[in-house]
N, C-alpha and C positions, 0 to 999 in steps of 0.2 A: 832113757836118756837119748838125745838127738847127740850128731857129730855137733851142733852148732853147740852145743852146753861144753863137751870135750874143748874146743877149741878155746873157752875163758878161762882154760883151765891150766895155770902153770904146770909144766913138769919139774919134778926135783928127782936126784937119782941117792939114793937113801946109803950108798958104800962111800962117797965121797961130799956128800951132800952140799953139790953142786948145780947148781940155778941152771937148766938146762935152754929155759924159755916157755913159750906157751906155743900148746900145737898149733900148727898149722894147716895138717890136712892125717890123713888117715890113708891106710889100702885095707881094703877086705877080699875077698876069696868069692867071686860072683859064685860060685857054685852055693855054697854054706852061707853065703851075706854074713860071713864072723869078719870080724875085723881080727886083719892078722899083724900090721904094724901101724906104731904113730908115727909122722913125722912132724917135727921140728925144726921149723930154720936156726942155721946157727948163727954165731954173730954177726953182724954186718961189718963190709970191711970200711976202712974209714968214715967212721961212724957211720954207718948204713947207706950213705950218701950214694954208693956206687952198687948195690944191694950185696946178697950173699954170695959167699965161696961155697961155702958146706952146709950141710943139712943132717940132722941124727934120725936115722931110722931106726927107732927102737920096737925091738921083737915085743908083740902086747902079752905075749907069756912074762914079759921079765916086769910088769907092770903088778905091785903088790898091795896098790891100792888106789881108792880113787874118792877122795872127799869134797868138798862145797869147792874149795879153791882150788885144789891144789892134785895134782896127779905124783904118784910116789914111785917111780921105778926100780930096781936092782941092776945096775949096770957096773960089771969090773972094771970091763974093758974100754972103756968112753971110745978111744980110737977106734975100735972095730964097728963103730956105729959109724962113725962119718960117714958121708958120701958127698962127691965132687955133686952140685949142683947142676940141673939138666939147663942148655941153654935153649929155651925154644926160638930165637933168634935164627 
């Protein structure tokens, strides 16, 4: 599987089964090339127009599956994913 297949690939978080979005990028570990989290943008703030606030980095350990559509995560804590969005600006 390419990151580009990941990427069509909704995430849902299977505790609260909640529509998280579709990835948008990945980090892996140069040493080991494993992919160690997905990222996520999260919603856009008024209606996307103005882009994103936050972003879900989800640990690819809490990921408990991965089918045609749809990516399945285990996330409790939805907040402890967030992250303020990097301004390259």
């Amino acid at each position: 599987m390419r990151i580009f297949d990941l990427k069509r690939k909704e995430v849902i978080n299977i505790c609260d089964c909640k529509r998280l979005g579709y990835v948008g990028d990945v980090e892996f570990n140069p040493e080991t090339g494993c992919i160690t989290h997905l990222i996520v943008p999260g919603p856009g703030c008024l209606c996307g127009i103005f882009g994103r606030e936050k972003e879900f980095v989800i640990p690819f350990c809490d990921v408990r599956q991965i089918g045609d559509d749809i990516i399945l995560v285990e996330v409790k804590k939805l907040k402890d994913l967030e992250k303020a969005c990097r301004s390259d600006g």
